[in-house]
TIRO-2110 file (N, C-alpha, C; in Angstrom, 1 decimal):
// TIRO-2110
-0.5, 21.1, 10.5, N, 1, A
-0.6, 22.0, 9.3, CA, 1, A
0.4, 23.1, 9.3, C, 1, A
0.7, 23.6, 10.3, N, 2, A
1.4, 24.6, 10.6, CA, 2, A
3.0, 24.4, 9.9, C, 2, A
3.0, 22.9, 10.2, N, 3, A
5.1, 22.7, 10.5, CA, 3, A
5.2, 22.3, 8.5, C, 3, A
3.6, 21.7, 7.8, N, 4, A
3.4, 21.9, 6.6, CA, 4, A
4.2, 22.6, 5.8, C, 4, A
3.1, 24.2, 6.5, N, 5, A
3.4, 25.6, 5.8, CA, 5, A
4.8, 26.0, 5.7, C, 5, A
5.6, 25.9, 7.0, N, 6, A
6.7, 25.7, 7.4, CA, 6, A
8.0, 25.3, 6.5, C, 6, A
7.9, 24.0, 5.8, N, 7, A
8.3, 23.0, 5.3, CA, 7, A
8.6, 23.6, 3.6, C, 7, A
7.2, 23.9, 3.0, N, 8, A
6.5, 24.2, 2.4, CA, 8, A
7.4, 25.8, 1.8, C, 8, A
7.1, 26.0, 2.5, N, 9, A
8.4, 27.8, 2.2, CA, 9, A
9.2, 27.6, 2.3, C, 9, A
9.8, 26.8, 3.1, N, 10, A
11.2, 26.2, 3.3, CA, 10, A
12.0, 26.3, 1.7, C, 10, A
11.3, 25.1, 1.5, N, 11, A
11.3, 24.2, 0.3, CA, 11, A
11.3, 25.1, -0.8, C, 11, A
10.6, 26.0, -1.4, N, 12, A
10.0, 26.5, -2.8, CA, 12, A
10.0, 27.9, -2.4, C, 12, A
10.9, 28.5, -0.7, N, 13, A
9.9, 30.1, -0.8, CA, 13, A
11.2, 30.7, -1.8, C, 13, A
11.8, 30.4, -2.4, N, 14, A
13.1, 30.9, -3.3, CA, 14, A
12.5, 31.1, -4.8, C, 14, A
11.4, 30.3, -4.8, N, 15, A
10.8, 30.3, -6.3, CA, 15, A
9.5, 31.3, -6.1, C, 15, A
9.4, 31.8, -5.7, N, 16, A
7.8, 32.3, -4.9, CA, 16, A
8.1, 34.1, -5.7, C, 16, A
7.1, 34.8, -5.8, N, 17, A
6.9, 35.9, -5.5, CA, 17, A
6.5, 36.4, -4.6, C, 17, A
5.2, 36.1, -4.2, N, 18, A
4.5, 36.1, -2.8, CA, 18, A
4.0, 34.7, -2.3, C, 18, A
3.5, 34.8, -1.3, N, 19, A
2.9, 33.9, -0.4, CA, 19, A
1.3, 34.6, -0.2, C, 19, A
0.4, 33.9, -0.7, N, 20, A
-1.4, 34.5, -0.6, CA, 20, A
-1.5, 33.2, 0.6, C, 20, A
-2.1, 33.7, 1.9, N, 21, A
-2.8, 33.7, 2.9, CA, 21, A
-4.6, 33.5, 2.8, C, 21, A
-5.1, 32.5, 3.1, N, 22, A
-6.3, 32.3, 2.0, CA, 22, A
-7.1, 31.9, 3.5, C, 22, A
-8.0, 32.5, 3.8, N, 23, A
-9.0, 32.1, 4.9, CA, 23, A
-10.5, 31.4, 4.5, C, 23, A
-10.9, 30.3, 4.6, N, 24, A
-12.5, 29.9, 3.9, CA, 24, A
-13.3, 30.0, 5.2, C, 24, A
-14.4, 30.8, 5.1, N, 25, A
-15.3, 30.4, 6.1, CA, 25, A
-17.1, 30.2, 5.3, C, 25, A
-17.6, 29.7, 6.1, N, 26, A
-18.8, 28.9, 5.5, CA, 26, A
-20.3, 29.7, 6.6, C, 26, A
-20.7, 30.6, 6.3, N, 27, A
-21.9, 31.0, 7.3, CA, 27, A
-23.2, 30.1, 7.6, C, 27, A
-23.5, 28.6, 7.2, N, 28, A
-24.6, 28.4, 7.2, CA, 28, A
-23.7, 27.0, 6.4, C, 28, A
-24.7, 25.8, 6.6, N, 29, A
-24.5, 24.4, 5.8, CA, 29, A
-23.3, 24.3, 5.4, C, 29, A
-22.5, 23.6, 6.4, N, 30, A
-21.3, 23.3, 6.1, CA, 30, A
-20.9, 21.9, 5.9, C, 30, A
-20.7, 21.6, 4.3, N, 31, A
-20.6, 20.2, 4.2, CA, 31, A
-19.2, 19.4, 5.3, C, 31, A
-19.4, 18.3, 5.6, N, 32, A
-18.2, 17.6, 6.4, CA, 32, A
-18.0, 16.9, 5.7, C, 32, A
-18.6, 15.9, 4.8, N, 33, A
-17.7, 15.0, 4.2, CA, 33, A
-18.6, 14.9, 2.0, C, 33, A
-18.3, 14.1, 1.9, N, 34, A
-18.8, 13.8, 0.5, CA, 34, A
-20.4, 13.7, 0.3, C, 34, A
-20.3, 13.1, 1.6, N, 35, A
-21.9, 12.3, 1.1, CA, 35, A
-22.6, 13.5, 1.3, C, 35, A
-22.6, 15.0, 2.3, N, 36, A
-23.6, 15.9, 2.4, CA, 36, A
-23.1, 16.4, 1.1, C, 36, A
-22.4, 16.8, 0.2, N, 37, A
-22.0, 17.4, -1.6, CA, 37, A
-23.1, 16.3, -2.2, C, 37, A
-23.4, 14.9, -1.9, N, 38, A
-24.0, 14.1, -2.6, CA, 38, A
-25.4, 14.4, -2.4, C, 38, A
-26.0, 14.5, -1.5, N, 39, A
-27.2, 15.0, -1.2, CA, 39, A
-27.5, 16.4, -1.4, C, 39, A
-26.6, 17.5, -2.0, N, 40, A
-27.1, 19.1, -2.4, CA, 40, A
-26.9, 19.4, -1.1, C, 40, A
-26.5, 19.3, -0.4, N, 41, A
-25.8, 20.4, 0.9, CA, 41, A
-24.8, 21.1, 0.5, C, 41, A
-25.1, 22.0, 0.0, N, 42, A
-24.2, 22.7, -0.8, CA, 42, A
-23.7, 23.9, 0.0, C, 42, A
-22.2, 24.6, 0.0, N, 43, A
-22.3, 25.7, 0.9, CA, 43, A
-23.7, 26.7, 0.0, C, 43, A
-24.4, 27.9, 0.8, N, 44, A
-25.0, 28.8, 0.2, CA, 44, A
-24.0, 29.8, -0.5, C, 44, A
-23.2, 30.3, 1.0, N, 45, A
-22.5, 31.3, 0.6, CA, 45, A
-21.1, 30.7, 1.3, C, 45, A
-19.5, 31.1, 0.4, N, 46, A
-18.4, 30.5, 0.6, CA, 46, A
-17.8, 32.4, 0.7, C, 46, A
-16.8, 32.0, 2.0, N, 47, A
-16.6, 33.8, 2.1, CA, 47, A
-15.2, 33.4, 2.1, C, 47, A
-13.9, 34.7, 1.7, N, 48, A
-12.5, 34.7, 1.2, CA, 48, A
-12.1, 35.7, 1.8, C, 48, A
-10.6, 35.2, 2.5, N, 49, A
-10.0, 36.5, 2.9, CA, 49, A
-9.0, 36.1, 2.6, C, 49, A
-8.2, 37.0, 1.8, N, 50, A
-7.2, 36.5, 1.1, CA, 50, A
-6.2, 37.8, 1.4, C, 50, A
-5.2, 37.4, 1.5, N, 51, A
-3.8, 38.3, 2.6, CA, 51, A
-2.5, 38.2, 1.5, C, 51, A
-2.4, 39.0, 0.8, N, 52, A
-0.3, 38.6, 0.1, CA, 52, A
0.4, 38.7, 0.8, C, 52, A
1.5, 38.3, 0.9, N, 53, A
2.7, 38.9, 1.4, CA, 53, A
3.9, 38.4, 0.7, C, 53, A
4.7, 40.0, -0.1, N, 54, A
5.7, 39.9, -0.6, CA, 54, A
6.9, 38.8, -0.2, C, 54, A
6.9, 38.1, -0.9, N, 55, A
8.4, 36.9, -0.4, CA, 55, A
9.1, 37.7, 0.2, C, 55, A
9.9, 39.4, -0.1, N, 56, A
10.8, 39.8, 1.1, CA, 56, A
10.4, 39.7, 1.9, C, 56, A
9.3, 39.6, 2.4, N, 57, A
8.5, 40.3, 3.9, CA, 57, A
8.7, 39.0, 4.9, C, 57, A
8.7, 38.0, 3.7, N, 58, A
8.9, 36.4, 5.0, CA, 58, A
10.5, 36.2, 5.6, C, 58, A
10.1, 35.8, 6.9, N, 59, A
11.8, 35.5, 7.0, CA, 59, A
12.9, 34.2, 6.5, C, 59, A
13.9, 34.7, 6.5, N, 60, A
14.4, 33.4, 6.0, CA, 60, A
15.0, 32.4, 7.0, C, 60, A
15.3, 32.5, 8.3, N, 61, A
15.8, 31.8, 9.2, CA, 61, A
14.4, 31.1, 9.8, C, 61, A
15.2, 29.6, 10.1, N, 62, A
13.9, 28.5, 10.7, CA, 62, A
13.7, 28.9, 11.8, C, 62, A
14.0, 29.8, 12.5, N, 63, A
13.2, 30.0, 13.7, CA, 63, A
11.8, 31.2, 13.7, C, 63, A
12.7, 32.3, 12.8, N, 64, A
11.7, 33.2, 12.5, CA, 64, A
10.7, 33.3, 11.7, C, 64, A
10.6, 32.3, 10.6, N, 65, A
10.0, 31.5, 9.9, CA, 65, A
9.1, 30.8, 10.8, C, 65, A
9.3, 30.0, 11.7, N, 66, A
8.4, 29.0, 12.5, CA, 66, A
8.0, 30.2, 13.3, C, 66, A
8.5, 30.8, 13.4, N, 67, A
7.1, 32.0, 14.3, CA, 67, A
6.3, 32.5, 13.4, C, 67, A
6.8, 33.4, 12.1, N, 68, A
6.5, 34.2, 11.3, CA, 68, A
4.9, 33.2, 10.8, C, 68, A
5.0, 31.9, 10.5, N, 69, A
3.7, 30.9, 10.7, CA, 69, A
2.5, 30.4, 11.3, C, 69, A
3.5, 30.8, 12.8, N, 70, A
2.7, 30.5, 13.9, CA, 70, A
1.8, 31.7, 14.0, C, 70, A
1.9, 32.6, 13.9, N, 71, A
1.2, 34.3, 13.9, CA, 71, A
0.3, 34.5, 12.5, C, 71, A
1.2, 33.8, 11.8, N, 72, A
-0.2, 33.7, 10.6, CA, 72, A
-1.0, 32.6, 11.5, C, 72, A
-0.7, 31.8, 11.8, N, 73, A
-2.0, 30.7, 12.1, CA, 73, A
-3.0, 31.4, 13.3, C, 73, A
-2.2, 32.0, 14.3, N, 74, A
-3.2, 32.6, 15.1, CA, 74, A
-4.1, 33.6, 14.3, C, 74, A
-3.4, 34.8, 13.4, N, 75, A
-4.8, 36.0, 12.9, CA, 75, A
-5.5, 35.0, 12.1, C, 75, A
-5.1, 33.7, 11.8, N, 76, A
-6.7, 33.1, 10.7, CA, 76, A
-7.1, 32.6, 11.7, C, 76, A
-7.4, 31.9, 12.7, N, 77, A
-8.3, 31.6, 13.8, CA, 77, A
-9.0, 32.8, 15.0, C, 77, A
-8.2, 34.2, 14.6, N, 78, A
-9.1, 35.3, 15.4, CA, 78, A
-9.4, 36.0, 14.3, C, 78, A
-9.1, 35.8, 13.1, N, 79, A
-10.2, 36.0, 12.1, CA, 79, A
-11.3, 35.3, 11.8, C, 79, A
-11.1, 34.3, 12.1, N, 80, A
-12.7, 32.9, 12.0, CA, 80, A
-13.5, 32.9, 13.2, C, 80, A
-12.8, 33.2, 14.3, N, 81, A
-13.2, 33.9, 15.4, CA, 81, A
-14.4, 34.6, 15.6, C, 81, A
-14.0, 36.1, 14.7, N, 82, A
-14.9, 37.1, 14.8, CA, 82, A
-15.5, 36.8, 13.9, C, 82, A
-15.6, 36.2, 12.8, N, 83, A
-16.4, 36.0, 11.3, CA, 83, A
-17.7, 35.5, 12.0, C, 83, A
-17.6, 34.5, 13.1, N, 84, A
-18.5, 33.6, 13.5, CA, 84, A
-19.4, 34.0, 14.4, C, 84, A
-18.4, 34.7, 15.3, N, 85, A
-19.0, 35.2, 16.3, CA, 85, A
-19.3, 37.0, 16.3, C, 85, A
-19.6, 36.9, 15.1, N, 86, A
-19.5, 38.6, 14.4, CA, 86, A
-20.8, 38.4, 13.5, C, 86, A
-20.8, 39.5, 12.6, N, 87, A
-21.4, 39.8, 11.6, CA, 87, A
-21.3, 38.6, 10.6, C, 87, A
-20.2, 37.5, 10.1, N, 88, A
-20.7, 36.5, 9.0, CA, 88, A
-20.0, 37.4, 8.1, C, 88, A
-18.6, 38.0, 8.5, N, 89, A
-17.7, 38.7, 7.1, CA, 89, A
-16.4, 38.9, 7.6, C, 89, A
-15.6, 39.2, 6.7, N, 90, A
-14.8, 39.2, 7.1, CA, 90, A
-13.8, 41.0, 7.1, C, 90, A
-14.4, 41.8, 6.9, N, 91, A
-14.7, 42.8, 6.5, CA, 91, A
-14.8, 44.1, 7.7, C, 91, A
-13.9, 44.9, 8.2, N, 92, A
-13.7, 45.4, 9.3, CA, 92, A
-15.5, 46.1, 9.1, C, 92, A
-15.7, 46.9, 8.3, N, 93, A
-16.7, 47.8, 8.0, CA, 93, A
-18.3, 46.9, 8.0, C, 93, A
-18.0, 45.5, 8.1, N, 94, A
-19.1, 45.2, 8.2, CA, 94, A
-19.9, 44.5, 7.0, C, 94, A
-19.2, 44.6, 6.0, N, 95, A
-19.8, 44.8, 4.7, CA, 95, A
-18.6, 43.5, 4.2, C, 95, A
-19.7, 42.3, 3.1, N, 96, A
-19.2, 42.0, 2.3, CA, 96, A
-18.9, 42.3, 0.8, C, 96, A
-18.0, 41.5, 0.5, N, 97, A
-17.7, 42.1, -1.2, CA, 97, A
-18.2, 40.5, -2.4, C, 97, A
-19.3, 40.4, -2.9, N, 98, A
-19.8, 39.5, -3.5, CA, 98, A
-19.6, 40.1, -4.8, C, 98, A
-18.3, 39.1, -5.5, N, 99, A
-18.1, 39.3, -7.0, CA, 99, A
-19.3, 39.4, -8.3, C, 99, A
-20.0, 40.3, -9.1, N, 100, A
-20.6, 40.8, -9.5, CA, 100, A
-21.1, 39.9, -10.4, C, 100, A
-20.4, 38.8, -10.9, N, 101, A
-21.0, 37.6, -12.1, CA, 101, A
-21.7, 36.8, -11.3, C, 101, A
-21.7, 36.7, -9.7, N, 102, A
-22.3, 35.4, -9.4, CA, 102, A
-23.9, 35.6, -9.3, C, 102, A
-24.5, 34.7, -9.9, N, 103, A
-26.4, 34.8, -9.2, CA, 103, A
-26.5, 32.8, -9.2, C, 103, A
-27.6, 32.9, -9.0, N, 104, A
-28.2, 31.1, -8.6, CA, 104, A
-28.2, 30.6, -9.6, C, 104, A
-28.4, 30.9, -10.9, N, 105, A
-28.9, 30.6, -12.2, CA, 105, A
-26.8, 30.4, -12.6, C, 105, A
-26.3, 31.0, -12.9, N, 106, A
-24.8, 30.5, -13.0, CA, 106, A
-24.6, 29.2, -11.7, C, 106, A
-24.6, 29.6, -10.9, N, 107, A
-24.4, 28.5, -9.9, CA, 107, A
-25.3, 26.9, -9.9, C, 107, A
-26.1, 27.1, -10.6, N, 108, A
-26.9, 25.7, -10.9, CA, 108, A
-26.7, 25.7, -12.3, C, 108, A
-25.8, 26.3, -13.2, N, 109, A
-25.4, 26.0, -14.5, CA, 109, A
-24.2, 25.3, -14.2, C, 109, A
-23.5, 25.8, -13.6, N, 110, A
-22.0, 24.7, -13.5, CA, 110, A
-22.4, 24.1, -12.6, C, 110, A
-23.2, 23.6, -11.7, N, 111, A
-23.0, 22.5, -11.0, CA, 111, A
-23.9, 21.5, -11.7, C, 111, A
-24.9, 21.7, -12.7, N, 112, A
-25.2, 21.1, -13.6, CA, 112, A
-24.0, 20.6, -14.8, C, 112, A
-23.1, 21.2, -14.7, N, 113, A
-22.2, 21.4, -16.1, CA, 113, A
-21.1, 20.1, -15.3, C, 113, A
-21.0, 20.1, -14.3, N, 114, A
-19.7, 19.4, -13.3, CA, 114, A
-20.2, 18.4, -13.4, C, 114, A
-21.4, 18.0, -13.2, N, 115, A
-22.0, 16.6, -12.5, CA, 115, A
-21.6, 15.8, -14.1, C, 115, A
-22.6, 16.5, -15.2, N, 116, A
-22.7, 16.3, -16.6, CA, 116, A
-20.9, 15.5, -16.8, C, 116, A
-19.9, 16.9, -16.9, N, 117, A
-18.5, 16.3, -17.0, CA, 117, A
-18.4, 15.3, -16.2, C, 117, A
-18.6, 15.1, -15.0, N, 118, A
-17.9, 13.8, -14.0, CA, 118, A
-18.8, 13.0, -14.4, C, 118, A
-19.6, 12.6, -15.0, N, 119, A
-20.6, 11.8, -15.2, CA, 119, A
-19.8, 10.9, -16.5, C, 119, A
-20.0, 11.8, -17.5, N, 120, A
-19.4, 11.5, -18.9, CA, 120, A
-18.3, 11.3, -19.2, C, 120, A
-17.2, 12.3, -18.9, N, 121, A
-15.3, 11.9, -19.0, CA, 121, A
-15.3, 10.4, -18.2, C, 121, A
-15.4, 9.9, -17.2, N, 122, A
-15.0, 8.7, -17.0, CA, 122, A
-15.3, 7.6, -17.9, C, 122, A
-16.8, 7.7, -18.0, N, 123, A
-17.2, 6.5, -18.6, CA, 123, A
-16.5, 6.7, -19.9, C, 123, A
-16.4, 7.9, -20.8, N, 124, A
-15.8, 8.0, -22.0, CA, 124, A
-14.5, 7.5, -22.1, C, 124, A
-13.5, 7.5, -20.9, N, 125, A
-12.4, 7.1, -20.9, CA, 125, A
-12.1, 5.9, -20.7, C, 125, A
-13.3, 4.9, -19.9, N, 126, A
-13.2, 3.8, -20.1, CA, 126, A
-13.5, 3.1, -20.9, C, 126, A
-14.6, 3.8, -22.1, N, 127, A
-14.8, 3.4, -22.9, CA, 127, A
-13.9, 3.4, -24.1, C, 127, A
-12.7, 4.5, -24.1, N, 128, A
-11.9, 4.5, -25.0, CA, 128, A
-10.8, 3.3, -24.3, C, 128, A
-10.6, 3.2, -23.1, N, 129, A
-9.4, 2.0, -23.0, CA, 129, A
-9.9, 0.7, -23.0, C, 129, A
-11.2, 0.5, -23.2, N, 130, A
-11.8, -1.0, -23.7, CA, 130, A
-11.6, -0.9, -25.1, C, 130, A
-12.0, -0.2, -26.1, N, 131, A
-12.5, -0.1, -27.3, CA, 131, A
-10.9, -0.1, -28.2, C, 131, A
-10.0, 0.4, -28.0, N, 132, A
-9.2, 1.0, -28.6, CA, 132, A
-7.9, 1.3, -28.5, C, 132, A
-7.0, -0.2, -29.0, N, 133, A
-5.8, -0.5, -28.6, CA, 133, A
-5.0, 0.8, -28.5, C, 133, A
-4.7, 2.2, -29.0, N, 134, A
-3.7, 3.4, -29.1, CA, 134, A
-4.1, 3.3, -27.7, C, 134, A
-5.5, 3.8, -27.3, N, 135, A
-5.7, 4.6, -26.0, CA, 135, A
-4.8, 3.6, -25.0, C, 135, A
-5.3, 2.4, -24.9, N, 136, A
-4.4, 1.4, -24.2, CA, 136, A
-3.1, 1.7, -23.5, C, 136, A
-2.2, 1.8, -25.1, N, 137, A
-0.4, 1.9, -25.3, CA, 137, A
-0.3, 3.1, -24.6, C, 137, A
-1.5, 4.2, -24.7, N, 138, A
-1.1, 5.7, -24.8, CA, 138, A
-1.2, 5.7, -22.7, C, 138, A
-2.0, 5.1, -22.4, N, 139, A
-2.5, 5.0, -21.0, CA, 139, A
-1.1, 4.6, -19.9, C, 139, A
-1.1, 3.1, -21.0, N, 140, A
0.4, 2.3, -20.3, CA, 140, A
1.5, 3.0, -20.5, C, 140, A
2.0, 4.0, -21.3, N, 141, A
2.9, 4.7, -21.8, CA, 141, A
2.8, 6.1, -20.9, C, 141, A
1.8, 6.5, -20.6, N, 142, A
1.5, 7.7, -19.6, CA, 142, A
1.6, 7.5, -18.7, C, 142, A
1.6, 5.9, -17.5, N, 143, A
1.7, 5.4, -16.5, CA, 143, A
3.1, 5.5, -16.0, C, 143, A
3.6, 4.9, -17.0, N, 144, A
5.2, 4.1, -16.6, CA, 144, A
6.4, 5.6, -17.1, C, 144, A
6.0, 6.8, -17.9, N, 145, A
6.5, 7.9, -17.6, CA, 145, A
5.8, 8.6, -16.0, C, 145, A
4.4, 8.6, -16.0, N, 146, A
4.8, 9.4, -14.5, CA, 146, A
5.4, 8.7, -13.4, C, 146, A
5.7, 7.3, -13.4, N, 147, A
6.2, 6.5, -12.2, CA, 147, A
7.7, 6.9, -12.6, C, 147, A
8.3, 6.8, -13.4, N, 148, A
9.5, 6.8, -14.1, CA, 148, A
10.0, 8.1, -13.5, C, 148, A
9.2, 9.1, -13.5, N, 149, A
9.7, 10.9, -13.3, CA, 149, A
9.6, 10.9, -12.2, C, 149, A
8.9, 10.2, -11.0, N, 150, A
8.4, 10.2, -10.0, CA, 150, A
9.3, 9.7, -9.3, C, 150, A
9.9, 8.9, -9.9, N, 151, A
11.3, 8.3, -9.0, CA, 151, A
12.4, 8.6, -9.0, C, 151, A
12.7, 9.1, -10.8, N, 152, A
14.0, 9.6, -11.0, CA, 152, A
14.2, 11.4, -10.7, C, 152, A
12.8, 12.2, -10.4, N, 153, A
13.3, 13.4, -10.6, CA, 153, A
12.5, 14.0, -9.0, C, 153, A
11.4, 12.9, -8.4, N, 154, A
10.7, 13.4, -7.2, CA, 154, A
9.3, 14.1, -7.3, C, 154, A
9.1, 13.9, -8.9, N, 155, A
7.8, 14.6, -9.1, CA, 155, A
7.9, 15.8, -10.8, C, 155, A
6.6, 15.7, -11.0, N, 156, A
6.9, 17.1, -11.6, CA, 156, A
6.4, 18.2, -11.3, C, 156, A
5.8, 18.4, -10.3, N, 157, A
6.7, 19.9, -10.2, CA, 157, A
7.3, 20.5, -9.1, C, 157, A
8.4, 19.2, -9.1, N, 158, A
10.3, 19.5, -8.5, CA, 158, A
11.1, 20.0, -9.9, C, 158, A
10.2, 19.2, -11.3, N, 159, A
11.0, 19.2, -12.7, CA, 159, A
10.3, 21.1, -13.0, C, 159, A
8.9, 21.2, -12.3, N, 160, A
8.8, 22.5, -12.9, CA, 160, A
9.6, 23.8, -12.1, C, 160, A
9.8, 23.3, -10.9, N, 161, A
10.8, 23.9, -9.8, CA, 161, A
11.9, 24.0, -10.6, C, 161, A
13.1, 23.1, -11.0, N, 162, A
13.5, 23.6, -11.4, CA, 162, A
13.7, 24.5, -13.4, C, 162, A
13.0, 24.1, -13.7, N, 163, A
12.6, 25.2, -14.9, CA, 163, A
12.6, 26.4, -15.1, C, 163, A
11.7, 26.6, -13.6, N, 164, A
11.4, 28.2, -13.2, CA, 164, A
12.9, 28.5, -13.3, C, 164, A
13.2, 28.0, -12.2, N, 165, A
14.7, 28.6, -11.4, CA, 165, A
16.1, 28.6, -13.0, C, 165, A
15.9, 27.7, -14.0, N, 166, A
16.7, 27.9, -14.8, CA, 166, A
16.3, 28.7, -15.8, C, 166, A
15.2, 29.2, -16.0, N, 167, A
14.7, 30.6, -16.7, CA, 167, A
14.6, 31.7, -16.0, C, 167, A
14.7, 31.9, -14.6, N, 168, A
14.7, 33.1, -13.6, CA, 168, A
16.5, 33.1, -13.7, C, 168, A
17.2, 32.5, -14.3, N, 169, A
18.7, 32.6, -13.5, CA, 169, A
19.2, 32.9, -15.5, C, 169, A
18.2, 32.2, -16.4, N, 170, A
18.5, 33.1, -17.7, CA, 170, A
18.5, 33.9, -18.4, C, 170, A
17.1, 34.7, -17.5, N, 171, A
16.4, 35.8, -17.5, CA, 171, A
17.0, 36.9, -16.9, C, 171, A
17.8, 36.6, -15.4, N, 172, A
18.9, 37.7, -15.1, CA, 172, A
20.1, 38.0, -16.1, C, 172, A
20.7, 36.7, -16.4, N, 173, A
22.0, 36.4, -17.5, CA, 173, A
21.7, 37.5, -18.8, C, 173, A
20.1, 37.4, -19.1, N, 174, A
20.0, 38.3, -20.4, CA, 174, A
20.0, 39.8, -19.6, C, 174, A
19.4, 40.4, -18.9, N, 175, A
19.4, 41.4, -18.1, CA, 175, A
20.5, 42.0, -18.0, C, 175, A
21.4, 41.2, -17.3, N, 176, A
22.5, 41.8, -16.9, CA, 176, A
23.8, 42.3, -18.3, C, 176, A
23.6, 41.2, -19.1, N, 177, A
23.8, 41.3, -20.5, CA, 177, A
23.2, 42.6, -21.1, C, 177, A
22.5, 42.6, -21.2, N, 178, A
21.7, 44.2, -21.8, CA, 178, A
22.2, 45.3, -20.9, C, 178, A
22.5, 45.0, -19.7, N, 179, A
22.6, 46.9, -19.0, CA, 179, A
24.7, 46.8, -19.3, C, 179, A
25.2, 45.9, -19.4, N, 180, A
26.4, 45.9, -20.0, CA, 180, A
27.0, 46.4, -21.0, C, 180, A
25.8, 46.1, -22.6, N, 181, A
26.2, 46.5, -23.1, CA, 181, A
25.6, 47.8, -23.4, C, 181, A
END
């Protein structure tokens, strides 16, 4: 995972503002695979520790980079560390920060609301590509553009990579333009 992250900023840290550092820990019922989500093993409580750091702040050479990663990977494992073998927070003071809209009654509304969606969108979709030659053409025509872009351009978003970078480079052009004249 590490040589990922690595790769990863490599690749795209030019397009980046920041890089968010994102820790999940789980205090209690921790699903492992599908089937405990299928039976309501649901986490109770999901806890976040979420870190920025300004793109300047990362380095740009592959060696200092492959450390600069490595040292993130160590504080999120002596952060999960202490979470576990601590208090259940991530929170020097002890104290968590639970966002103000959540209660049980939201939380069994959308997971009522999810099941409902994943339930109905499919069958609806298959019922629109049996029923109804457009959806068909419209499906086979959606297929053979994403394979088509996938080959010729490596994805889209390498196409949205570069977009950014040709509106961030004509965004300076107008800038520089304006303090000229």
């Amino acid at each position: 995972m590490l040589v990922k992250n690595q790769i990863a900023v490599e690749r795209i840290g030019n397009n980046l503002d920041a890089i968010h550092d994102i820790t999940v820990a789980y205090p209690q019922n921790i699903p492992q695979t599908e089937k405990h989500l299928l039976k309501g093993n649901f986490p109770k409580e999901i806890h976040f520790h979420v870190q920025r750091y300004p793109i300047e702040t990362v380095p740009t050479s592959k060696e200092e980079l492959q450390l600069w990663c490595r040292q993130r990977w160590e504080e999120k494992e002596e952060r999960l560390r202490r979470f576990y073998e601590g208090g259940k927070c991530f929170s020097a003071a002890g104290q968590s920060v639970v966002p103000p809209c959540k209660s049980e009654l939201r939380v069994l509304a959308v997971k009522c609301a999810s099941l409902l969606y994943w339930t109905v969108f499919p069958l609806g979709m298959l019922a629109l590509l049996y029923l109804y030659s457009f959806a068909q053409w419209y499906f086979a025509a959606m297929v053979v553009f994403f394979v088509v872009q996938q080959k010729i351009f490596g994805g889209l978003e390498l196409i949205e990579l570069a977009c950014h970078q040709y509106f961030k480079k004509q965004q300076k052009f107008r800038d520089t333009k304006v303090k000229i004249n």
